[in-house]
C-alpha positions as CSV (number, residue, x, y, z in Angstrom):
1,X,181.5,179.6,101.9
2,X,178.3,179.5,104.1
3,X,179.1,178.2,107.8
4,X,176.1,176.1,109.2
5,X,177.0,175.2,112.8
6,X,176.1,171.8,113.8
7,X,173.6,172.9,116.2
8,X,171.3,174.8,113.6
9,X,171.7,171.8,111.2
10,X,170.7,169.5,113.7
11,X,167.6,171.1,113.8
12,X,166.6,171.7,110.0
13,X,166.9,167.5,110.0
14,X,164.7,167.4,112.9
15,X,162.1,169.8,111.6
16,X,162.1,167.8,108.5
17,X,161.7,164.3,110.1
18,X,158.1,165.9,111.6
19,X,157.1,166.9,108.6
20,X,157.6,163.8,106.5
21,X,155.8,161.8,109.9
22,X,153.1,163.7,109.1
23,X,153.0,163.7,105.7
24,X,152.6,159.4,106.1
25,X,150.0,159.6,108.3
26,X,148.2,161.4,106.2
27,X,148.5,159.6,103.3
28,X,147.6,156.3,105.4
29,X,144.9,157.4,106.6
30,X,143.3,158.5,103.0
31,X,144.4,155.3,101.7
32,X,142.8,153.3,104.8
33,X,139.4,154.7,103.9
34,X,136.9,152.7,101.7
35,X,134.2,154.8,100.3
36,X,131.2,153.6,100.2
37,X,129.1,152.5,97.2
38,X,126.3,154.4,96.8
39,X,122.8,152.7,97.8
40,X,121.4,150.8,94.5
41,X,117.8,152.2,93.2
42,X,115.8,148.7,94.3
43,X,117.0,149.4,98.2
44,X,114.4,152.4,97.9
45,X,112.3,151.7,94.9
46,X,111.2,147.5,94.1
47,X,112.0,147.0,90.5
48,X,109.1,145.5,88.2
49,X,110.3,143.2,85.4
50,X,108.3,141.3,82.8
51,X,111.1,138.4,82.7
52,X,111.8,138.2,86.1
53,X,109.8,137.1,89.4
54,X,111.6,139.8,92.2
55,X,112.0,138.8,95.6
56,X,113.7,141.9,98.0
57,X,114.8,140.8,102.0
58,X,116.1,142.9,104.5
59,X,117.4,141.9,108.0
60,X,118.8,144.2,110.6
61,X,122.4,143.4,111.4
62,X,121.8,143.7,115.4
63,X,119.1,141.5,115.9
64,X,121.4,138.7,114.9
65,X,124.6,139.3,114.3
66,X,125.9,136.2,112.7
67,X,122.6,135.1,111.1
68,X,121.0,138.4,109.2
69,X,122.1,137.3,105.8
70,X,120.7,134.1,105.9
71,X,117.3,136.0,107.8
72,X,117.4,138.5,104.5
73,X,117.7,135.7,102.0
74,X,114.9,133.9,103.2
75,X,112.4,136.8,102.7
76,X,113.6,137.9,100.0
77,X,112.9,134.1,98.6
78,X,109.3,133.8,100.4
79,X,109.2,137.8,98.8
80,X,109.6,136.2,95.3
81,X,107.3,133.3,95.9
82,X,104.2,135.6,96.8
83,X,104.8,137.2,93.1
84,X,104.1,133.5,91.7
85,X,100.4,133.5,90.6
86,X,98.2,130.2,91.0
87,X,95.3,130.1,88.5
88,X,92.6,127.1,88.7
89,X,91.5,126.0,85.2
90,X,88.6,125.4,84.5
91,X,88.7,122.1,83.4
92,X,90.3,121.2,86.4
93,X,89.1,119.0,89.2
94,X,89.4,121.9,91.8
95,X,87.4,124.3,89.6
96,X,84.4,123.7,91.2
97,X,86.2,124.2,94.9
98,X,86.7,127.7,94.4
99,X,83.9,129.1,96.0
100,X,85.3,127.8,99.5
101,X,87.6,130.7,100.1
102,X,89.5,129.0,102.9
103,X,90.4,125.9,100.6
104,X,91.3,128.4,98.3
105,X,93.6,130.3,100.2
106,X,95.0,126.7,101.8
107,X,95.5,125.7,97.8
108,X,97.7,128.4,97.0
109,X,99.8,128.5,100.2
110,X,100.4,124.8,99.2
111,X,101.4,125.8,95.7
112,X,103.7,128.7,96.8
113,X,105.3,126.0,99.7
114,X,105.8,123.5,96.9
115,X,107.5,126.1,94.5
116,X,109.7,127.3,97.2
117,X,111.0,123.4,97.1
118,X,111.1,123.3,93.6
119,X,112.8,126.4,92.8
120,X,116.8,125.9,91.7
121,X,118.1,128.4,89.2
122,X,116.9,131.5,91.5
123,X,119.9,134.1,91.1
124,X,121.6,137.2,93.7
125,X,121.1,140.3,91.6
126,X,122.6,142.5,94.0
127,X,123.1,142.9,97.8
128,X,123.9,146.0,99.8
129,X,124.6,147.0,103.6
130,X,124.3,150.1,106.0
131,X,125.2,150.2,109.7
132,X,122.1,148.2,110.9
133,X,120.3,146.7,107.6
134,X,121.4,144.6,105.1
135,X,119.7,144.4,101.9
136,X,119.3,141.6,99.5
137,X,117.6,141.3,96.0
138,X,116.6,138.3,94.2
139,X,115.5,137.0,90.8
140,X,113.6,134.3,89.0
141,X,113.4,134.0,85.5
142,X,109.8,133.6,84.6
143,X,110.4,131.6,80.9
144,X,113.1,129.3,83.3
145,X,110.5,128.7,86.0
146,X,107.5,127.5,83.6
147,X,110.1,125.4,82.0
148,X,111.1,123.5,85.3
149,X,107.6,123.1,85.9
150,X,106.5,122.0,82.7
151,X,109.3,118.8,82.9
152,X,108.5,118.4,86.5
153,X,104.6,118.1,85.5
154,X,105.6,115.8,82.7
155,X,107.5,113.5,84.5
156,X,104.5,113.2,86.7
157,X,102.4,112.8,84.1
158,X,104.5,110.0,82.8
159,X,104.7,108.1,86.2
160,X,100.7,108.3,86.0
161,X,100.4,106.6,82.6
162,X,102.6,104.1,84.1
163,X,100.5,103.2,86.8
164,X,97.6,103.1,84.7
165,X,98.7,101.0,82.1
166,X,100.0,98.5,85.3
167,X,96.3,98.9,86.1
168,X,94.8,98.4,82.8
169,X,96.9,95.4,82.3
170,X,95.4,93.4,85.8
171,X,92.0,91.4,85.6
172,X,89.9,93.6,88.2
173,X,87.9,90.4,89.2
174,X,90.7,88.4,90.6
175,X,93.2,91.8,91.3
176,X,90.6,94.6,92.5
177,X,92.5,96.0,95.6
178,X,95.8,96.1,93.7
179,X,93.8,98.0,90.6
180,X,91.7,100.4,92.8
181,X,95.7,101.1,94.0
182,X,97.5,101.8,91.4
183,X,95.1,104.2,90.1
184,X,95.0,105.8,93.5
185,X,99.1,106.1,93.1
186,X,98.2,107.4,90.0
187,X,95.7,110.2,91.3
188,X,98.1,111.0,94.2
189,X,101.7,111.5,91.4
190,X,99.6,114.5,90.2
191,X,98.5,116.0,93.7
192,X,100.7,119.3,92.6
193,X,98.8,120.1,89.3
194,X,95.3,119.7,90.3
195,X,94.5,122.9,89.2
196,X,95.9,122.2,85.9
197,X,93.6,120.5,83.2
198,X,96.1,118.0,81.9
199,X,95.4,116.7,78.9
200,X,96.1,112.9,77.4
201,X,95.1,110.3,75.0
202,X,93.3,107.0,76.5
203,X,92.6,104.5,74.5
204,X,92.6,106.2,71.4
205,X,90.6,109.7,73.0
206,X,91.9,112.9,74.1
207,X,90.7,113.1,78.0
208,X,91.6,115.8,80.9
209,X,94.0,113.2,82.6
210,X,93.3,113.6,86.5
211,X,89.2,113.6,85.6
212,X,90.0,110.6,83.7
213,X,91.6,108.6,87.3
214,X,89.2,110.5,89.1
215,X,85.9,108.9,87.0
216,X,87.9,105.9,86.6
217,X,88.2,105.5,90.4
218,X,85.1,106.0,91.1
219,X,83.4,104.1,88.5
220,X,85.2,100.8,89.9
221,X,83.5,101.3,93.6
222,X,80.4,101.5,92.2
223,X,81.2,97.6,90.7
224,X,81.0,96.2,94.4
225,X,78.7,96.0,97.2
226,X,79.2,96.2,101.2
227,X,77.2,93.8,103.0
228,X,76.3,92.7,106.4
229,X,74.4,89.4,107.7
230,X,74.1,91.3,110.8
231,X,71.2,94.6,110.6
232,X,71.1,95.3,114.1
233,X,73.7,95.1,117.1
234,X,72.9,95.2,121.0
235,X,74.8,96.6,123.7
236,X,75.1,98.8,127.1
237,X,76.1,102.2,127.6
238,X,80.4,102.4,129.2
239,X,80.3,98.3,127.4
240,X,82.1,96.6,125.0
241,X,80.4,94.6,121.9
242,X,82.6,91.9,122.3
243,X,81.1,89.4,119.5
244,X,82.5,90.7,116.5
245,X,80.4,90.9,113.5
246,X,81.9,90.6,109.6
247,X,81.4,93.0,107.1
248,X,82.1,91.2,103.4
249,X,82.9,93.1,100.3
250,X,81.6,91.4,96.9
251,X,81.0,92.4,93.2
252,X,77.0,93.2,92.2
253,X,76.5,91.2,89.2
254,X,78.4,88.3,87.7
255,X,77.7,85.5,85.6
256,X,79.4,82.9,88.1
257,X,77.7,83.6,91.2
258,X,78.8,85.6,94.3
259,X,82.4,86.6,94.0
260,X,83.5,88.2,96.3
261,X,86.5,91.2,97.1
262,X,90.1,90.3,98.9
263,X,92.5,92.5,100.5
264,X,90.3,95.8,100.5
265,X,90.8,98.1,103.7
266,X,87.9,99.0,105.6
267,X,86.6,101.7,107.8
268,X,84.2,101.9,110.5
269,X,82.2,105.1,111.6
270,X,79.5,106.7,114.1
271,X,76.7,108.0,111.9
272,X,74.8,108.4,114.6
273,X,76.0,108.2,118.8
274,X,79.3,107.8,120.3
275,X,81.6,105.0,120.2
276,X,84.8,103.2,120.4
277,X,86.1,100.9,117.8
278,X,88.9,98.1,117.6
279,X,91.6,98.2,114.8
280,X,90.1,99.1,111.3
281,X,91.0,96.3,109.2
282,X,90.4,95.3,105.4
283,X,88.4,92.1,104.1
284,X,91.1,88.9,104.4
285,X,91.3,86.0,101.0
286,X,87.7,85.1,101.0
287,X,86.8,89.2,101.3
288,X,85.4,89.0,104.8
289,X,86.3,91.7,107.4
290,X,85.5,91.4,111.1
291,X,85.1,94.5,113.2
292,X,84.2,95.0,117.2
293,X,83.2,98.1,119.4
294,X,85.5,98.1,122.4
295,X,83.0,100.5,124.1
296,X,79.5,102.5,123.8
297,X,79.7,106.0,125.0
298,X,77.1,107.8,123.9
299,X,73.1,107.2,125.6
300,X,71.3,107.3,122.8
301,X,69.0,104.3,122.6
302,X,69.2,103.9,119.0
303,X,72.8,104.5,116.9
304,X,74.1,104.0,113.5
305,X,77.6,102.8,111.9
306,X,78.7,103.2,108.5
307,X,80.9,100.4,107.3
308,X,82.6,101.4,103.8
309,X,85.5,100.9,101.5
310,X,88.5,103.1,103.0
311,X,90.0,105.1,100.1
312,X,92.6,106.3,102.4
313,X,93.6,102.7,103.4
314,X,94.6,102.1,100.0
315,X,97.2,104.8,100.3
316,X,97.8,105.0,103.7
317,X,101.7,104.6,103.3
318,X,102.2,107.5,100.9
319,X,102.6,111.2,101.3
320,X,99.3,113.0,100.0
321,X,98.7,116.7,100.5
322,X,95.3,118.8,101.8
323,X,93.6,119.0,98.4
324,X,94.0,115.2,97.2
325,X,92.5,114.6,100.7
326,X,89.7,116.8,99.7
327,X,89.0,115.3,96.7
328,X,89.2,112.0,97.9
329,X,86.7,112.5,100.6
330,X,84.1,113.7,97.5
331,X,84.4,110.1,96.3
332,X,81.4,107.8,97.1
333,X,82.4,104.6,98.8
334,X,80.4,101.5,99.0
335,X,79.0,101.2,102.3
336,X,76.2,100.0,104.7
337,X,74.7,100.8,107.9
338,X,74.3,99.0,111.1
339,X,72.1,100.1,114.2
340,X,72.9,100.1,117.6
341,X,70.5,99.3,120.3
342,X,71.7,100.6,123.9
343,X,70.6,99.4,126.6
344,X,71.0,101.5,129.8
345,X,73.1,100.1,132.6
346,X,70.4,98.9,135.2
347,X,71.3,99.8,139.2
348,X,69.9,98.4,142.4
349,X,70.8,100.9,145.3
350,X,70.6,100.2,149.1
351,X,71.1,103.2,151.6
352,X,71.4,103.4,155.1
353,X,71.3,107.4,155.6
354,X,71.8,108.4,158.9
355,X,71.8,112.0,161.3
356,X,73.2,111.0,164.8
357,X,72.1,107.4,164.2
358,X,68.4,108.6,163.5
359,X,67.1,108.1,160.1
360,X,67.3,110.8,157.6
361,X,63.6,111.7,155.8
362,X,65.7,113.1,152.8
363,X,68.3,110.7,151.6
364,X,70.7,113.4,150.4
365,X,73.5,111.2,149.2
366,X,71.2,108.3,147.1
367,X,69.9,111.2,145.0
368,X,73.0,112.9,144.2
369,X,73.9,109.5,143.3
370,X,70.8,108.5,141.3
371,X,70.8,112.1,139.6
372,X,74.4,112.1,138.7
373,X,74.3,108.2,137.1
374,X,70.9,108.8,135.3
375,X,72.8,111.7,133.0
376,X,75.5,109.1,132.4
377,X,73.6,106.3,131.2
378,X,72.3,104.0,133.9
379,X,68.4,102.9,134.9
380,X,67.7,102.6,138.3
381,X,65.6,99.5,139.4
382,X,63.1,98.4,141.9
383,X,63.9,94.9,142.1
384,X,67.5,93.5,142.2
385,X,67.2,90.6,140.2
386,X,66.8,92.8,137.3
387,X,70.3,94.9,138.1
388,X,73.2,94.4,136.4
389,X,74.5,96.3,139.6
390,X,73.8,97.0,143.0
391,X,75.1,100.3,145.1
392,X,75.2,100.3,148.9
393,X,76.1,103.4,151.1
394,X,76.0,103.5,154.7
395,X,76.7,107.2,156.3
396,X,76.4,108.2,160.3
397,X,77.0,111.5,161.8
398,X,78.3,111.6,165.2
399,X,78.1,115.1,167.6
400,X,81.6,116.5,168.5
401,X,80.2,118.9,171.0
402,X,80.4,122.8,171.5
403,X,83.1,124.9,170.2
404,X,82.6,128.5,170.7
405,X,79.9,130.2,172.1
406,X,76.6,128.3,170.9
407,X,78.1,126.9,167.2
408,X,78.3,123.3,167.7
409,X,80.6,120.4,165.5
410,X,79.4,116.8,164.2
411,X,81.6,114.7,161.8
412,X,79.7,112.1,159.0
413,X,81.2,108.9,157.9
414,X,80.1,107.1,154.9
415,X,81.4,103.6,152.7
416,X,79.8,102.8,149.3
417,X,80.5,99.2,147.7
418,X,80.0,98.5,143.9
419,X,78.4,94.8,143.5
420,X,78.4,92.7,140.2
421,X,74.9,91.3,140.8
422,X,75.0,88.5,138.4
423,X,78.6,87.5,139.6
424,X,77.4,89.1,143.3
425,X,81.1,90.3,143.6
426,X,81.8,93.5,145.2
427,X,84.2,95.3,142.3
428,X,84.5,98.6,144.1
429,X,84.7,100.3,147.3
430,X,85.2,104.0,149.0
431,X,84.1,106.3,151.7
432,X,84.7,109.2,153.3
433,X,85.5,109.8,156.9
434,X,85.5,112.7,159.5
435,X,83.4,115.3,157.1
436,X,83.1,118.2,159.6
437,X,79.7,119.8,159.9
438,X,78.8,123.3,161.8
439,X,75.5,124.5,163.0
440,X,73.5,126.1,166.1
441,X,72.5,122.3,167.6
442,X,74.1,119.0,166.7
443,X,71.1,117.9,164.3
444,X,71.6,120.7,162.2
445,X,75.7,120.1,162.5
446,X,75.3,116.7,161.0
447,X,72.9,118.1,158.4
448,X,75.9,120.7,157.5
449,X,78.6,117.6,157.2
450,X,76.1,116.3,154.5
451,X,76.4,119.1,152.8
452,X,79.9,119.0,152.7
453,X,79.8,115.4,152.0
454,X,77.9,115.9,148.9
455,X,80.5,117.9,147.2
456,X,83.1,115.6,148.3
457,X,81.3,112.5,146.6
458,X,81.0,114.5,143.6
459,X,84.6,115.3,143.3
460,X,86.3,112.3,145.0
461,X,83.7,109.1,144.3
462,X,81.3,109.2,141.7
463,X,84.1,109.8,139.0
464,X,85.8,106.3,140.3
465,X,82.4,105.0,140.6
466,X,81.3,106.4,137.3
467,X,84.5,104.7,136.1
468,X,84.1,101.3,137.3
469,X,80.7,101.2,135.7
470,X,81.0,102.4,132.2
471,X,84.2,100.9,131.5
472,X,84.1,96.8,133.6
473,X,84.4,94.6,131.1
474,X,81.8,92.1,131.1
């Protein structure tokens, strides 16, 4: 019989105990660790496919932490965007646009941006991370895509016909706004396939649909006529027109006399010169439209106004895109033109220029003045029953003595008054007092504060002057 003493089996348990620790922690750990999969071909290689548009994103992890998925998947959607082809047909309305390479570029960046809100059955093929990137890969099937499109186009094309068979069902004599609309909404439901040369039947003949609205469009502006009683306007530079004039909107020829055009927006614009207009506005129930210019700003003597049909009006409520405004400002509108006649602003000025209270030979100030309000506009008169204005400035120096070895100080003071002749209202007043001048005796002192002064009228005055005016209302 073998004798263990208690002692040595104490420790053959103990030594044992260790070992099976050990043998745990071990296992644990193996068990704990993942292994990594192994990075998937289209990480380091982008996969062609002839079913598939492929859009790859990657993000790194540390520039934001709780957002990089999201960051990858975008790309990786603007990535399989960019593989989307546009192509122009050439039956297409744009056709002949695409020798303007920056409309072309704009075109297809609109295409893509409406394909990225189109796009719905886009699928994850596969997504994969390191420390610091993570990967993503996306897919589009190209049979799926056309599809969508070709019901999306469709159902545009249906909404369309419906518009134009609203259209075609009006009298254009008594409803020509509401027709010239429709087919507008028309033209504007197929905005996203103008590159497309969508074909139809209309009244019993196979046409390219959006030529078809387009021509049709067109054809019924050329049916009226904008016209004007008034041929010439007259106004003053910085002044409102306030009489307003009408503009009326009527069809060339019909058997029944002059019949004229309701409800049609207008639009007012400088051909020719500078202006500012009152609220654009559209001919009322007996198709007469009144329009006003709330102020002349440009100096040409003679300036034109074109007074047309406002395509845009008629759709001012809905959303159209860059190219539909394109083609819509090819379309000829009905219009005529109106000159302006400007009149310059006609001054009277009065100065009292003096140096120490001696007269000045050179009245510094009064040309600044004359030189400065010339290039804005205004005439300067001889007589003051013919100004519209009248300008007085009074200016004294005074000496203020020595003030270092033979350098000597004088101080100007000047006021200038704005007068409404015809009203004979003064309407504005300023000055400037205690310009300093420095020089070697006090007649050349006050000369120096002149100097000064000019550059403080310029900056300080003549723009409130300039102000008062241009823009009085009179």
């Amino acid at each position: 019989m073998l004798f263990v003493s208690k002692t040595s089996a104490t420790h053959f348990i103990m030594m044992h105990r260790k070992s099976f620790v050990i043998v745990l922690l071990i296992l644990s750990a193996c068990a704990g660790r993942v292994k990594q999969p192994s990075k998937p071909a289209w990480v380091s290689q982008r996969p062609t496919s002839d079913a598939y548009y492929v859009g790859i994103g990657i993000a790194p992890k540390t520039a934001n932490p709780q957002q990089y998925q999201t960051a990858a998947k975008k790309e990786a959607l603007n990535d399989l965007i960019s593989e989307i082809k546009v192509s122009v047909s050439s039956n297409s309305v744009l056709n002949a646009m695409q020798n303007n390479d920056g409309f072309k570029q704009q075109f297809e960046s609109q295409i893509k941006l409406s394909a990225i809100n189109e796009i719905e059955a886009y699928e994850v093929a596969g997504s994969w991370e390191d420390a610091q990137y993570y990967w993503i890969y996306m897919r589009l099937s190209k049979s799926g895509y056309a599809e969508m499109r070709r019901k999306r186009m469709q159902n545009a094309i249906n909404r369309a016909e419906d518009f134009l068979a609203r259209a075609d069902g009006l009298d254009i004599k008594n409803n020509y706004a509401q027709v010239l609309r429709l087919k507008m909404k028309a033209l504007i439901t197929l905005q996203d396939y103008l590159h497309e040369d969508i074909k139809t039947e209309r009244n019993g003949v196979e046409v390219f649909l959006i030529n078809e609205i387009i021509s049709s469009i067109q054809k019924q502006l050329y049916q009226v006529q904008v016209k004007t009683k008034v041929t010439t306007l007259s106004g003053k530079v910085g002044k409102p027109i306030q009489s307003p004039f009408d503009v009326m909107v009527q069809f060339k020829d019909t058997d029944t006399g002059v019949l004229m055009v309701p409800y049609v927006p207008m639009r007012m614009q400088v051909e020719q010169g500078k202006m500012e207009f009152g609220a654009q506005t559209e001919t009322d129930h007996l198709g007469v439209s009144s329009f006003t210019i709330a102020r002349i700003l440009g100096r040409d003597p003679i300036q034109l106004l074109r007074l047309s049909i406002d395509v845009f009006g008629l759709v001012k409520n809905d959303s159209i895109n860059f190219a539909i405004r394109n083609v819509l400002y090819n379309i000829d509108e009905p219009s005529t033109v109106l000159r302006v006649q400007v009149i310059p602003i006609k001054i009277f000025m009065q100065t009292d220029e003096k140096n120490l209270s001696a007269n000045m030979n050179n009245k510094v100030l009064e040309l600044l003045l004359k030189r400065e309000l010339v290039e804005r506009g205004c005439n300067f008169v001889n007589n003051k029953s013919e100004a519209d204005y009248v300008i007085t400035v009074q200016s004294n120096t005074k000496a203020l003595g020595n003030i270092w070895g033979n350098m000597q100080s004088a101080s100007l003071d000047l006021n200038l008054s704005l007068f409404d002749n015809k009203n004979n209202v003064e309407i504005f007043r300023d000055g400037l007092h205690d310009i300093r001048g420095f020089q070697t005796t006090p007649e050349n002192a006050g000369i120096d504060a002149y100097k000064s002064a000019q550059q403080q009228l310029l900056k300080k005055i003549i723009p409130a002057l300039s102000e008062q005016l241009m823009y009085q209302e009179k």
